[in-house]
PDB file of N, CA, C, O and CB in Angstrom:
ATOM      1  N   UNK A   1     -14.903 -26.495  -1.390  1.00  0.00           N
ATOM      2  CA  UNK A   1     -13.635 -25.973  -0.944  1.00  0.00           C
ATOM      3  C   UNK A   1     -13.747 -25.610   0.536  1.00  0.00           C
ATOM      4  O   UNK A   1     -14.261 -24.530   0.831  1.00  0.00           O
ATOM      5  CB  UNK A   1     -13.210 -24.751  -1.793  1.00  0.00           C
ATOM      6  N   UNK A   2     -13.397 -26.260   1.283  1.00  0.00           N
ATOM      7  CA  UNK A   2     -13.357 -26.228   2.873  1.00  0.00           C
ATOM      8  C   UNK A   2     -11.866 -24.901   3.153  1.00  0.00           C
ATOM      9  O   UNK A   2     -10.647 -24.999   3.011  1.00  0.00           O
ATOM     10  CB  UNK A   2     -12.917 -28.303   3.621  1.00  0.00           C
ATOM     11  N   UNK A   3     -12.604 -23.977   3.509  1.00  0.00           N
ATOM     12  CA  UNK A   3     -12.364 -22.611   3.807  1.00  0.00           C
ATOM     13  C   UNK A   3     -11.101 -22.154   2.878  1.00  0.00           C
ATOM     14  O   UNK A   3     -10.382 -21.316   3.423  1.00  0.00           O
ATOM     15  CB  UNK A   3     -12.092 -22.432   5.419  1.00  0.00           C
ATOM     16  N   UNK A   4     -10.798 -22.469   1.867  1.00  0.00           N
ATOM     17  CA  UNK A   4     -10.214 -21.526   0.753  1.00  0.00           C
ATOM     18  C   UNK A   4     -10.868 -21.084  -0.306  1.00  0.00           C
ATOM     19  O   UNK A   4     -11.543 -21.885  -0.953  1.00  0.00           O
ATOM     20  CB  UNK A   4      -9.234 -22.013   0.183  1.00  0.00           C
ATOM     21  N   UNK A   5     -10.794 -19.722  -0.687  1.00  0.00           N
ATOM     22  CA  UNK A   5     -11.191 -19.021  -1.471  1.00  0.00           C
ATOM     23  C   UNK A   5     -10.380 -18.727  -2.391  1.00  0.00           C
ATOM     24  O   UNK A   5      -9.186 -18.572  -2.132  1.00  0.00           O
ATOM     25  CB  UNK A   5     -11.614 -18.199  -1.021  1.00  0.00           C
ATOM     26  N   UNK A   6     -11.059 -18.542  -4.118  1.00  0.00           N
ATOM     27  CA  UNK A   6     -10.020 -18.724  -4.990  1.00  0.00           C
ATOM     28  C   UNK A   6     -10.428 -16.934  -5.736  1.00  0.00           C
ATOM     29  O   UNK A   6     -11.217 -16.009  -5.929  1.00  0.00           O
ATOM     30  CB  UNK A   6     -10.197 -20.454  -6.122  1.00  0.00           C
ATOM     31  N   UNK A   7      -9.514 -17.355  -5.834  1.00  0.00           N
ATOM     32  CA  UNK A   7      -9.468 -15.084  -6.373  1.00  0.00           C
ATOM     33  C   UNK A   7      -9.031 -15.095  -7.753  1.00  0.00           C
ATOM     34  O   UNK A   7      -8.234 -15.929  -8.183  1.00  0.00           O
ATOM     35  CB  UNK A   7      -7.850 -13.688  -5.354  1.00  0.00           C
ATOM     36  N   UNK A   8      -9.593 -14.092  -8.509  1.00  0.00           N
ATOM     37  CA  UNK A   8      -8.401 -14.206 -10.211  1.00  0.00           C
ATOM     38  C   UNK A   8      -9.235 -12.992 -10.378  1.00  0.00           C
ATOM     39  O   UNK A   8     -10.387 -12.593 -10.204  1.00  0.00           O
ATOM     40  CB  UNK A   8      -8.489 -15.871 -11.875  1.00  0.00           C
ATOM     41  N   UNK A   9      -7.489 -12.412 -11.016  1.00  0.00           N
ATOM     42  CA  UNK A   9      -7.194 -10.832 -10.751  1.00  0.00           C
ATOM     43  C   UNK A   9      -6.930 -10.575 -12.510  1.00  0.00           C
ATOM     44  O   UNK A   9      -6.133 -11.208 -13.202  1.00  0.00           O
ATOM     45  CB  UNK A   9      -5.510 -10.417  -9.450  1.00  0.00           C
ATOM     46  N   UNK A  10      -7.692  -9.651 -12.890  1.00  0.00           N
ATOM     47  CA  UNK A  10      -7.246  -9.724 -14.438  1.00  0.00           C
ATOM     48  C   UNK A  10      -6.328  -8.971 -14.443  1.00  0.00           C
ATOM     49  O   UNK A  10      -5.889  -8.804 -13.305  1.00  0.00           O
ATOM     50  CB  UNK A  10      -8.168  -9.346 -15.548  1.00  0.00           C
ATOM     51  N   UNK A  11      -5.543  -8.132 -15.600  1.00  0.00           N
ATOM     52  CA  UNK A  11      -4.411  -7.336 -15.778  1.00  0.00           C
ATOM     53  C   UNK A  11      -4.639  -5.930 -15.143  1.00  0.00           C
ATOM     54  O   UNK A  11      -3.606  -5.266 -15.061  1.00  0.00           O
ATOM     55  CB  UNK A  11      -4.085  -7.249 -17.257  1.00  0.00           C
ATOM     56  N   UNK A  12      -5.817  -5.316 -14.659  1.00  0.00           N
ATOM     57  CA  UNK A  12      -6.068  -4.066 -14.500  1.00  0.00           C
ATOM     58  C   UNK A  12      -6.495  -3.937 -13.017  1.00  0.00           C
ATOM     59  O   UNK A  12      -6.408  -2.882 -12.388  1.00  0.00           O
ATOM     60  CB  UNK A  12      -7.047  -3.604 -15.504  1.00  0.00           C
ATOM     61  N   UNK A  13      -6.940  -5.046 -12.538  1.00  0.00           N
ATOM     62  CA  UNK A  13      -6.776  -5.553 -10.799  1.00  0.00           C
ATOM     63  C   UNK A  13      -5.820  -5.573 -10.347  1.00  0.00           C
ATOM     64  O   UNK A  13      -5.841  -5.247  -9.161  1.00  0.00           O
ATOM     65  CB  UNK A  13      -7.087  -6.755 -10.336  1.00  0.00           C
ATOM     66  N   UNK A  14      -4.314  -5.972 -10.981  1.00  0.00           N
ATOM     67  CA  UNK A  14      -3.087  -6.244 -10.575  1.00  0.00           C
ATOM     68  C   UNK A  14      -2.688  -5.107 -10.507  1.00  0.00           C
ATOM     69  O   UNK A  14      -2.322  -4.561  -9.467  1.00  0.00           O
ATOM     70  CB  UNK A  14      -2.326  -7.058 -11.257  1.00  0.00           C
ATOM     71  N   UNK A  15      -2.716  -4.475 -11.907  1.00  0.00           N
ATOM     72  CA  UNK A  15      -1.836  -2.819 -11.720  1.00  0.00           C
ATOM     73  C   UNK A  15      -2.736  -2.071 -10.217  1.00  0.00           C
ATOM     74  O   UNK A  15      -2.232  -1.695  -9.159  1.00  0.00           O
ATOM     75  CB  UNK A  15      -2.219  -1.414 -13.679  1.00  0.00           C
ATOM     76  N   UNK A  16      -3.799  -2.059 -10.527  1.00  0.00           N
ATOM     77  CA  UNK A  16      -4.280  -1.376  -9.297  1.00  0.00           C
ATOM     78  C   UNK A  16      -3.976  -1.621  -8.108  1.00  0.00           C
ATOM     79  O   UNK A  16      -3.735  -0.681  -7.351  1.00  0.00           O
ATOM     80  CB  UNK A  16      -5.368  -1.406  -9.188  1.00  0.00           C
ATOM     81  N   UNK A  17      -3.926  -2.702  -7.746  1.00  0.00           N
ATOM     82  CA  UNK A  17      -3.409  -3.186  -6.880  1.00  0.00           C
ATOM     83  C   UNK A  17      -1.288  -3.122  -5.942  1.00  0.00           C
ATOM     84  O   UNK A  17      -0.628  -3.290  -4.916  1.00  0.00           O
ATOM     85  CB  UNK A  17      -3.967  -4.282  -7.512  1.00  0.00           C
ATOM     86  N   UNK A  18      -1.267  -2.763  -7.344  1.00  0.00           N
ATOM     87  CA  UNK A  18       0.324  -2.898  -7.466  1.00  0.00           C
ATOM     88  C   UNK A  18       0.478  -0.947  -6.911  1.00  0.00           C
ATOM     89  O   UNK A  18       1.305  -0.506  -6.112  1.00  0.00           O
ATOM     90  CB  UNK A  18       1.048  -3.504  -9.655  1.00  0.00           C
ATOM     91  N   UNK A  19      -0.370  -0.318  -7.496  1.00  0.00           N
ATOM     92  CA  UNK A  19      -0.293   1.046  -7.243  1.00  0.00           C
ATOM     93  C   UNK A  19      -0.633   1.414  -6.201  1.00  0.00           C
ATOM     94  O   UNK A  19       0.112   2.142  -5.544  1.00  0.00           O
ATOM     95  CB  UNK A  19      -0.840   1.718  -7.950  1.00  0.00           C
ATOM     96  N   UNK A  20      -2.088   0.952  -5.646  1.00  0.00           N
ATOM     97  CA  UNK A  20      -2.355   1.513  -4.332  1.00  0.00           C
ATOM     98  C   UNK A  20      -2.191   0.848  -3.441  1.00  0.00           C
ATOM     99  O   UNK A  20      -2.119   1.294  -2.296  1.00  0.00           O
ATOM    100  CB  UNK A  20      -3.397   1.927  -4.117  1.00  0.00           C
ATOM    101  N   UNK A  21      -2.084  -0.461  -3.757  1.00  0.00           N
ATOM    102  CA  UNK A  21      -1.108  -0.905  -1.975  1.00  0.00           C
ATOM    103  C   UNK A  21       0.288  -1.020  -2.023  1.00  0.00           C
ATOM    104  O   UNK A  21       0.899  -0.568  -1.054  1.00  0.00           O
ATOM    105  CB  UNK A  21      -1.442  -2.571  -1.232  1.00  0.00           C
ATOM    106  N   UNK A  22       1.114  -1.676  -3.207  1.00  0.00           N
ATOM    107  CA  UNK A  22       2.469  -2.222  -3.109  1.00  0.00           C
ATOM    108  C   UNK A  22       3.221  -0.601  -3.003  1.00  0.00           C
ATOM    109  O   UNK A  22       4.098  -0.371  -2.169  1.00  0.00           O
ATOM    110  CB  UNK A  22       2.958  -3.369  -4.630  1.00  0.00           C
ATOM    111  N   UNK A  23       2.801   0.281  -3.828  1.00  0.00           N
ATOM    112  CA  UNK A  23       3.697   1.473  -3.771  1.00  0.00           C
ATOM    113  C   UNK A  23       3.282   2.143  -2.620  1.00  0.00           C
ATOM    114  O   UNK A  23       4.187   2.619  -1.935  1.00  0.00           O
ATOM    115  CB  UNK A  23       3.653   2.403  -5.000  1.00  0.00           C
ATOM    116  N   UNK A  24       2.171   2.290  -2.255  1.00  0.00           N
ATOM    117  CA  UNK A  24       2.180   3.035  -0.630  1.00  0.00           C
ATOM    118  C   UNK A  24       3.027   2.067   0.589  1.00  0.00           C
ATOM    119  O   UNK A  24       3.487   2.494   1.648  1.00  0.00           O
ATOM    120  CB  UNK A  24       0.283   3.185   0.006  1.00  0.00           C
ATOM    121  N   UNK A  25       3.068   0.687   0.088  1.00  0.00           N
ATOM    122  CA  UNK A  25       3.964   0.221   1.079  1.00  0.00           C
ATOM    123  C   UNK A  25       5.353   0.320   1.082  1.00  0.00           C
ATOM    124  O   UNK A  25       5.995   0.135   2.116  1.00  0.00           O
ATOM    125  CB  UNK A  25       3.781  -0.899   1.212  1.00  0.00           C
ATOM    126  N   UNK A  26       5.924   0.624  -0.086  1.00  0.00           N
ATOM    127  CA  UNK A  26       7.781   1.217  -0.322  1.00  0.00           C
ATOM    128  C   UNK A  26       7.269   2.509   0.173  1.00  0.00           C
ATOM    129  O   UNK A  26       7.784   2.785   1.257  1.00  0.00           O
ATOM    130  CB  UNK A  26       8.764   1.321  -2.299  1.00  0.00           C
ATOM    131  N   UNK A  27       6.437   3.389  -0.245  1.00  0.00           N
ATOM    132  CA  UNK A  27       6.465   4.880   0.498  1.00  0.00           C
ATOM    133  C   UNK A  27       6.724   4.784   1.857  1.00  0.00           C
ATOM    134  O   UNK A  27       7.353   5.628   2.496  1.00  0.00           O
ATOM    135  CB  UNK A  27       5.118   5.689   0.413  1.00  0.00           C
ATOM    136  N   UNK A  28       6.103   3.462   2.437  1.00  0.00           N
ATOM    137  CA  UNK A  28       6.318   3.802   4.133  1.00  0.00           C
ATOM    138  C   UNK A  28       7.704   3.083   4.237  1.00  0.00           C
ATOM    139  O   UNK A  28       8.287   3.515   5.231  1.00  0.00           O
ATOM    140  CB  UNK A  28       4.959   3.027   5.405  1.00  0.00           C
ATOM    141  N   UNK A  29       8.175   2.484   3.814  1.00  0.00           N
ATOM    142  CA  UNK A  29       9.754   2.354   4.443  1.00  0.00           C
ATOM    143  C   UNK A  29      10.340   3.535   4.079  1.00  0.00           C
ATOM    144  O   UNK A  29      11.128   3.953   4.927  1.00  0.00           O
ATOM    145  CB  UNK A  29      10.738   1.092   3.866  1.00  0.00           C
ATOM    146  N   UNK A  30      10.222   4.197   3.123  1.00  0.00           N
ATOM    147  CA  UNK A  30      10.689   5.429   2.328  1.00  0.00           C
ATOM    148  C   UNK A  30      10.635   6.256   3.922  1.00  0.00           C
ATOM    149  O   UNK A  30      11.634   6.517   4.591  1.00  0.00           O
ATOM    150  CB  UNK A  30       9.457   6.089   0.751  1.00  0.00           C
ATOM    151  N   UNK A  31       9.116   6.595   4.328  1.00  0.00           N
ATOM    152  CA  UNK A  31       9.075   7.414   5.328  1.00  0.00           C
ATOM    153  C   UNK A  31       9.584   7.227   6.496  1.00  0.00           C
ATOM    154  O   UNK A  31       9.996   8.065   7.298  1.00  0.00           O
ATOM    155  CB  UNK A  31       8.109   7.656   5.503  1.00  0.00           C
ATOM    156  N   UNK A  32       9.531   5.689   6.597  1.00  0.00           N
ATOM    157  CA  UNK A  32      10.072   5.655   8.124  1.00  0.00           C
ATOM    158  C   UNK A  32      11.750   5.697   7.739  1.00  0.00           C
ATOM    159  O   UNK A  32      12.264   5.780   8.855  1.00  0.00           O
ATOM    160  CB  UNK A  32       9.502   3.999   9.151  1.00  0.00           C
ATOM    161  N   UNK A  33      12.854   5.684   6.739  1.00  0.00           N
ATOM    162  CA  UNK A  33      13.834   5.680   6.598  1.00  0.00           C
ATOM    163  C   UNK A  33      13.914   7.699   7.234  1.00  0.00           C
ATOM    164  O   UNK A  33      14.623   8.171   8.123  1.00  0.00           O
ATOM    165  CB  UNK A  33      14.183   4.956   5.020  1.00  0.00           C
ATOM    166  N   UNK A  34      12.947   8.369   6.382  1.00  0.00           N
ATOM    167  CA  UNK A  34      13.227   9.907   6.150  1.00  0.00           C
ATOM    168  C   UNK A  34      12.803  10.300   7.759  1.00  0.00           C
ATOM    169  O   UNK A  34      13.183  11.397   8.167  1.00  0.00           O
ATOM    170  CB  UNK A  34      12.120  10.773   4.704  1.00  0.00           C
ATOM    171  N   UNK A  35      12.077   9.480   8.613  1.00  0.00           N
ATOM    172  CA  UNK A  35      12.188   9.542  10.027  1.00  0.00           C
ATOM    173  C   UNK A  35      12.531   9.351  11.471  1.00  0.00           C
ATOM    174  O   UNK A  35      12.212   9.731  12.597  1.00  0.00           O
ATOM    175  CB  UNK A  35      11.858   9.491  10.075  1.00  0.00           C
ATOM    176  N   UNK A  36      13.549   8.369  10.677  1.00  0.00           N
ATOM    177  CA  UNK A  36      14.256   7.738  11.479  1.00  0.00           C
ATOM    178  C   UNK A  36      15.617   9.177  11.960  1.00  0.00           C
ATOM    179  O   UNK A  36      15.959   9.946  11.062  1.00  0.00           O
ATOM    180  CB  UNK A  36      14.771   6.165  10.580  1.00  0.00           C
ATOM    181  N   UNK A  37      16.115   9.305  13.127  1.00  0.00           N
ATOM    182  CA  UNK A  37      16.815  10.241  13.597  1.00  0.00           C
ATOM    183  C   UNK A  37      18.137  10.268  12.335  1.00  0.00           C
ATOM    184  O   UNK A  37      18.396  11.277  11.679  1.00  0.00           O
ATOM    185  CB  UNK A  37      17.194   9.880  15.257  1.00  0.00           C
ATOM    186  N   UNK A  38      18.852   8.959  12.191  1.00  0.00           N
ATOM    187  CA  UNK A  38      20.202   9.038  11.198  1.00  0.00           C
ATOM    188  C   UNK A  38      19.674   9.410   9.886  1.00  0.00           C
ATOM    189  O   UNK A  38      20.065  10.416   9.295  1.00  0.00           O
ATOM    190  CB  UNK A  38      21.099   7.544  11.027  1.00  0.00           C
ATOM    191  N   UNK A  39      18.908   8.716   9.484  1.00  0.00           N
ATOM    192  CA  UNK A  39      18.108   8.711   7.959  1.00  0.00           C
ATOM    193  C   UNK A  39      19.019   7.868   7.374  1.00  0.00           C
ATOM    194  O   UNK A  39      19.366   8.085   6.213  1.00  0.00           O
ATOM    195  CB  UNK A  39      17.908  10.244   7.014  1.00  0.00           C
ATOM    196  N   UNK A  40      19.447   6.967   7.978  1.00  0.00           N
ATOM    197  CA  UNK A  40      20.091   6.150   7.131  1.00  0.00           C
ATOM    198  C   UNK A  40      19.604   4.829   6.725  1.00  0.00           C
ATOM    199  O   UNK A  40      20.129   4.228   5.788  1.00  0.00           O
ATOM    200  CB  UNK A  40      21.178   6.008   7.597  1.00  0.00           C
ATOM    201  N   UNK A  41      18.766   4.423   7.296  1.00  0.00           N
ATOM    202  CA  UNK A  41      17.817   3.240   7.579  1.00  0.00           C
ATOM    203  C   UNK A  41      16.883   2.757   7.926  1.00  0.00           C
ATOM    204  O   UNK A  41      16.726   3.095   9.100  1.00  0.00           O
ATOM    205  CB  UNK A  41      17.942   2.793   7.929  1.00  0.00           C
ATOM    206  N   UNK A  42      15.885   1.947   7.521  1.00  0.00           N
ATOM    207  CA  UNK A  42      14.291   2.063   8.447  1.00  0.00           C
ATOM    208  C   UNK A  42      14.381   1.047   9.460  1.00  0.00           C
ATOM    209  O   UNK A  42      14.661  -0.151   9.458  1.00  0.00           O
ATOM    210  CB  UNK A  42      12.721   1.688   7.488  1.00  0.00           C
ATOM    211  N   UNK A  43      14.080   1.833  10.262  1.00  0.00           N
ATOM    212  CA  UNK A  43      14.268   0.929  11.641  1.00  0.00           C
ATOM    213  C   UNK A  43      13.369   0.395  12.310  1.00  0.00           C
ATOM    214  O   UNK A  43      13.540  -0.278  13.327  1.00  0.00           O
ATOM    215  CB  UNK A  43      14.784   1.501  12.595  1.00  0.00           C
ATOM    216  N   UNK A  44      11.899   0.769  11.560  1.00  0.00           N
ATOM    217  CA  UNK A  44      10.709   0.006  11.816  1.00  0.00           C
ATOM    218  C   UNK A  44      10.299  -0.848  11.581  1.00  0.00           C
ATOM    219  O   UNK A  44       9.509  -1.508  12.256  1.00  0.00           O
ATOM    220  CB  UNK A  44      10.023   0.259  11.678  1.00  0.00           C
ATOM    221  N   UNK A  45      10.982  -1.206   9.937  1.00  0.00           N
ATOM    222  CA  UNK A  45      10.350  -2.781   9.247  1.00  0.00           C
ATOM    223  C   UNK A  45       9.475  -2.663   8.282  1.00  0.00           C
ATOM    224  O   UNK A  45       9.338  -1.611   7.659  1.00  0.00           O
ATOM    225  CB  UNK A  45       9.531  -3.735  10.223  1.00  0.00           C
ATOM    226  N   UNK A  46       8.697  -3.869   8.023  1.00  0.00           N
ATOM    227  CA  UNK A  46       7.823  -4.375   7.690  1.00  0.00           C
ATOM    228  C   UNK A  46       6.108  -3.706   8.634  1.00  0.00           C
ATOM    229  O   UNK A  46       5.135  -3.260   8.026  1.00  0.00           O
ATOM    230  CB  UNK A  46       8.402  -5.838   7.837  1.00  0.00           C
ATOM    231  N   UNK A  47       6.173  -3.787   9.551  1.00  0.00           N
ATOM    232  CA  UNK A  47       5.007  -3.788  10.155  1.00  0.00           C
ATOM    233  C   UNK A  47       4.360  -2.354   9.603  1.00  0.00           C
ATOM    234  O   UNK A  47       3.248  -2.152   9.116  1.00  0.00           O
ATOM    235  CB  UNK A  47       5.199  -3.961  11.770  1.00  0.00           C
ATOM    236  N   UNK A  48       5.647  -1.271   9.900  1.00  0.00           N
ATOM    237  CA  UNK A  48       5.647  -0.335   9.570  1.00  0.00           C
ATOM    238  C   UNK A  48       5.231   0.308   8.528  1.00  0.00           C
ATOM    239  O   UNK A  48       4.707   1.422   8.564  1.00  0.00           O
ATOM    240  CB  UNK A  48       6.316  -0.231   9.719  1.00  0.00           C
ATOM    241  N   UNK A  49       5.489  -0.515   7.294  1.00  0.00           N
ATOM    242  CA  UNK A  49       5.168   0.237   5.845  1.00  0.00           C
ATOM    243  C   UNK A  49       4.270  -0.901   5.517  1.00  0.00           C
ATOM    244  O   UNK A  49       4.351  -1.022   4.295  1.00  0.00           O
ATOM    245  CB  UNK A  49       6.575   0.584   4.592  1.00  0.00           C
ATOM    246  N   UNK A  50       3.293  -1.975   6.083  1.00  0.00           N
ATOM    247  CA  UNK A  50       2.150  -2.163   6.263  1.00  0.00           C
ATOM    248  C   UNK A  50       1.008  -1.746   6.544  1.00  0.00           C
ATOM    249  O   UNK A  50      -0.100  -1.956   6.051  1.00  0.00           O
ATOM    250  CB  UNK A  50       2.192  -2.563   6.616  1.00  0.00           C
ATOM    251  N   UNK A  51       1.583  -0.768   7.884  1.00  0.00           N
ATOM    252  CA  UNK A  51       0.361   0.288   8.638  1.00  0.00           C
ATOM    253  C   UNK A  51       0.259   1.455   8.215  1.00  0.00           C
ATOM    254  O   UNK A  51      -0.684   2.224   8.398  1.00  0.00           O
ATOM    255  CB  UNK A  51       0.496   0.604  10.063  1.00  0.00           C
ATOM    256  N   UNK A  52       1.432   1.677   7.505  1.00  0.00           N
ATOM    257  CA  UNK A  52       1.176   2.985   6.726  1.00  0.00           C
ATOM    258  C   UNK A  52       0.403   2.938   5.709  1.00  0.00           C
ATOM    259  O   UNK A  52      -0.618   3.623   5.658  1.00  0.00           O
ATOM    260  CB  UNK A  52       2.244   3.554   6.238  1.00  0.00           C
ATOM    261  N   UNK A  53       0.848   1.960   4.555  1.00  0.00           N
ATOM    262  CA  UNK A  53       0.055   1.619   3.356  1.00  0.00           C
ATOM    263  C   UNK A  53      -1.689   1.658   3.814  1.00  0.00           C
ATOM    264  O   UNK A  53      -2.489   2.213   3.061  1.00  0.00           O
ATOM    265  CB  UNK A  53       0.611  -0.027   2.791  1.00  0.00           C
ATOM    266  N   UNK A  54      -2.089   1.088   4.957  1.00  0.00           N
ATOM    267  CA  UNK A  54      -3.465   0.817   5.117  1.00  0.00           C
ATOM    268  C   UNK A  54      -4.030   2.147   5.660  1.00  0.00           C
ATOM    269  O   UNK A  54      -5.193   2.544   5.580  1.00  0.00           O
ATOM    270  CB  UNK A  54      -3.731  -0.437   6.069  1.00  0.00           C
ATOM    271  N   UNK A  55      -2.901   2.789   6.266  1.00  0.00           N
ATOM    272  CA  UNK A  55      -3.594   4.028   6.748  1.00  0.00           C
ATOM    273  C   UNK A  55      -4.347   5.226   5.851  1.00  0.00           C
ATOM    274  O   UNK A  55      -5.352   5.855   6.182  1.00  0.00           O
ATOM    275  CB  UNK A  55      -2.597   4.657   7.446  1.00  0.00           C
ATOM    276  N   UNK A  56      -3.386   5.387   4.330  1.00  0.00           N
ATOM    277  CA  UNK A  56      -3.162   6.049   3.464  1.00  0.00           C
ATOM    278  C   UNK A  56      -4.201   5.354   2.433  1.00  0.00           C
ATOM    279  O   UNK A  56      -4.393   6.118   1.487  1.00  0.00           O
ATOM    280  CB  UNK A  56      -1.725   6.142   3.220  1.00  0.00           C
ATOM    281  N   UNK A  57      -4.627   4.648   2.364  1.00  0.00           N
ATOM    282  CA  UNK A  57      -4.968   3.462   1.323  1.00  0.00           C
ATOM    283  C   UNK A  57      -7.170   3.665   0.881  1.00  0.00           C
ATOM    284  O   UNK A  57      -7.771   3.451  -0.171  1.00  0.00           O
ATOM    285  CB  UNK A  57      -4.400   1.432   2.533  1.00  0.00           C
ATOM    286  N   UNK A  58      -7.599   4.062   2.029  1.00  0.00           N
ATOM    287  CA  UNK A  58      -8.751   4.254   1.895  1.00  0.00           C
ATOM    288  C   UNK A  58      -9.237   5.574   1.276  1.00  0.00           C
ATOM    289  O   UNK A  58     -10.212   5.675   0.531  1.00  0.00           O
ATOM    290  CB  UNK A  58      -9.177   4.027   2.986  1.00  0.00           C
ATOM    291  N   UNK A  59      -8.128   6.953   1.832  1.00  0.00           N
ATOM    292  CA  UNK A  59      -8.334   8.506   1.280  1.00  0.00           C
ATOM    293  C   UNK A  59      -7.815   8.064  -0.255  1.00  0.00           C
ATOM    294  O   UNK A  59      -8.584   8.105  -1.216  1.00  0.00           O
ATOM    295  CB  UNK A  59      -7.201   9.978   2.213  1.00  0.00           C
ATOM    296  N   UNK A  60      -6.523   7.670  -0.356  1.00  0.00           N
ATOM    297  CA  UNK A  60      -6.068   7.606  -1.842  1.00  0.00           C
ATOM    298  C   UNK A  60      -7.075   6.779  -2.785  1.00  0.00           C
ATOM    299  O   UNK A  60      -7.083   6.952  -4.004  1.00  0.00           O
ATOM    300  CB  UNK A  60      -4.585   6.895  -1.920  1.00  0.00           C
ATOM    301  N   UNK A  61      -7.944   5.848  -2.118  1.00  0.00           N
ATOM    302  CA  UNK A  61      -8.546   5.086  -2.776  1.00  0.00           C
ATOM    303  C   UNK A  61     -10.088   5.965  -3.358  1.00  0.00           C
ATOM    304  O   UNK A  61     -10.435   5.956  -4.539  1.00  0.00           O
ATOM    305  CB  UNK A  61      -8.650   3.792  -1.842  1.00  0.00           C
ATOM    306  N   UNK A  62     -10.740   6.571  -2.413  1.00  0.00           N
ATOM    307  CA  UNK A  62     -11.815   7.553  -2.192  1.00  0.00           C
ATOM    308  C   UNK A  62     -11.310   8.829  -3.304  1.00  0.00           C
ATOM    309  O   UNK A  62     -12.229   9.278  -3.989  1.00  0.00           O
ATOM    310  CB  UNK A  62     -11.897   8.054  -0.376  1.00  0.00           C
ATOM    311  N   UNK A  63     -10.189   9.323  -3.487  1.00  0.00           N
ATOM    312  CA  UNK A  63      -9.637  10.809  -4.339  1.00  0.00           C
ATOM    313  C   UNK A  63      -9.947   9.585  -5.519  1.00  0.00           C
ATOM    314  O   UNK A  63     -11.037   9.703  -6.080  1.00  0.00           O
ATOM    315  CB  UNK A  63      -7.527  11.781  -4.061  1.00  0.00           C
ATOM    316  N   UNK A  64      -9.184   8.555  -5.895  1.00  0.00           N
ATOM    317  CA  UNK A  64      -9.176   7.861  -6.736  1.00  0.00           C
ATOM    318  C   UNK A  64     -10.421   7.877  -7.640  1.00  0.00           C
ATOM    319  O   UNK A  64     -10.625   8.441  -8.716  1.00  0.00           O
ATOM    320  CB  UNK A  64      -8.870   6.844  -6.223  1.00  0.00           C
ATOM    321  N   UNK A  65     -11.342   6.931  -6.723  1.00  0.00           N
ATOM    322  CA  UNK A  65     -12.867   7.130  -6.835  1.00  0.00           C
ATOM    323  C   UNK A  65     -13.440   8.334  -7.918  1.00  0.00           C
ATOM    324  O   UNK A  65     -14.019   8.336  -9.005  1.00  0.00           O
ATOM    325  CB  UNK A  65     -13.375   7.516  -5.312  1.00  0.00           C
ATOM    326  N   UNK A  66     -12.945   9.312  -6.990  1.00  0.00           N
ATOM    327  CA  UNK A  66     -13.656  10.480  -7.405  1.00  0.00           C
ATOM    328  C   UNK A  66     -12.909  11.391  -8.905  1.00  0.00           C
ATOM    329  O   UNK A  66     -13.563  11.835  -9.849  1.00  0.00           O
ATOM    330  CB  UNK A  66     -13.661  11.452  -5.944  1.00  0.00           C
ATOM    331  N   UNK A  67     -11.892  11.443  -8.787  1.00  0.00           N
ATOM    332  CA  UNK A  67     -11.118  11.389  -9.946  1.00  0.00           C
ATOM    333  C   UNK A  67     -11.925  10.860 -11.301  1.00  0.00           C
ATOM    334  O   UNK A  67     -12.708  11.393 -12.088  1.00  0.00           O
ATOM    335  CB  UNK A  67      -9.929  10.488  -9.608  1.00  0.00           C
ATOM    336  N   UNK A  68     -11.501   9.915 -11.207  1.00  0.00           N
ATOM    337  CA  UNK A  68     -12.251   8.585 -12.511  1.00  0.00           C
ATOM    338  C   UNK A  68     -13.811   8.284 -12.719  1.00  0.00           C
ATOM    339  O   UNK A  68     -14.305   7.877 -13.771  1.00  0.00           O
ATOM    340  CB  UNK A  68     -11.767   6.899 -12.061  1.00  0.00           C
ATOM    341  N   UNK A  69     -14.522   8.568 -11.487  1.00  0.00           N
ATOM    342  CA  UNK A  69     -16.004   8.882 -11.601  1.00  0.00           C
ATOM    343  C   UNK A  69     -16.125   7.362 -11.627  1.00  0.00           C
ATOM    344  O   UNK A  69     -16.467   6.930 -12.728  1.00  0.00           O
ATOM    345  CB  UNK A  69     -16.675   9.897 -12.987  1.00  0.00           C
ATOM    346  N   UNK A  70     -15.998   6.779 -11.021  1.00  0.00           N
ATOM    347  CA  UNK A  70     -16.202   5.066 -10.546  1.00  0.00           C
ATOM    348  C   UNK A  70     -16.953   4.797  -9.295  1.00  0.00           C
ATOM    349  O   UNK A  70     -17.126   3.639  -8.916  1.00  0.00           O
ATOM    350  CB  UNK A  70     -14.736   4.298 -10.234  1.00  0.00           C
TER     351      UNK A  70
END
């Protein structure tokens, strides 16, 4: 396979996955909507509740960790 890599995610990779990145990434449009001056709209985007998700994503992942004893 000339530079693709093949991935397979069982049912409990996905949820995890679905929890700690996809929902921290609606949280950041969430936030940038609740910071935006009108609050009526996110006016940052995409990029935005990308960089948030990753920012948030390593502590939540680490409490996680420690939580579950993994």
């Amino acid at each position: 396979m000339d530079g693709y890599f093949e991935c397979r995610f069982d049912e409990n990779a996905v949820r995890g996955y679905q929890l700690l990145h996809i929902l921290l990434h609606e949280l950041g449009h969430h936030h940038d909507r609740m910071t935006t001056r009108t609050r009526k709209e996110s006016s940052r985007g995409e990029k935005y509740a990308e960089e948030y998700a990753r920012d948030y994503e390593a502590s939540i992942w680490q409490a996680y960790q420690k939580a579950f004893g993994l």
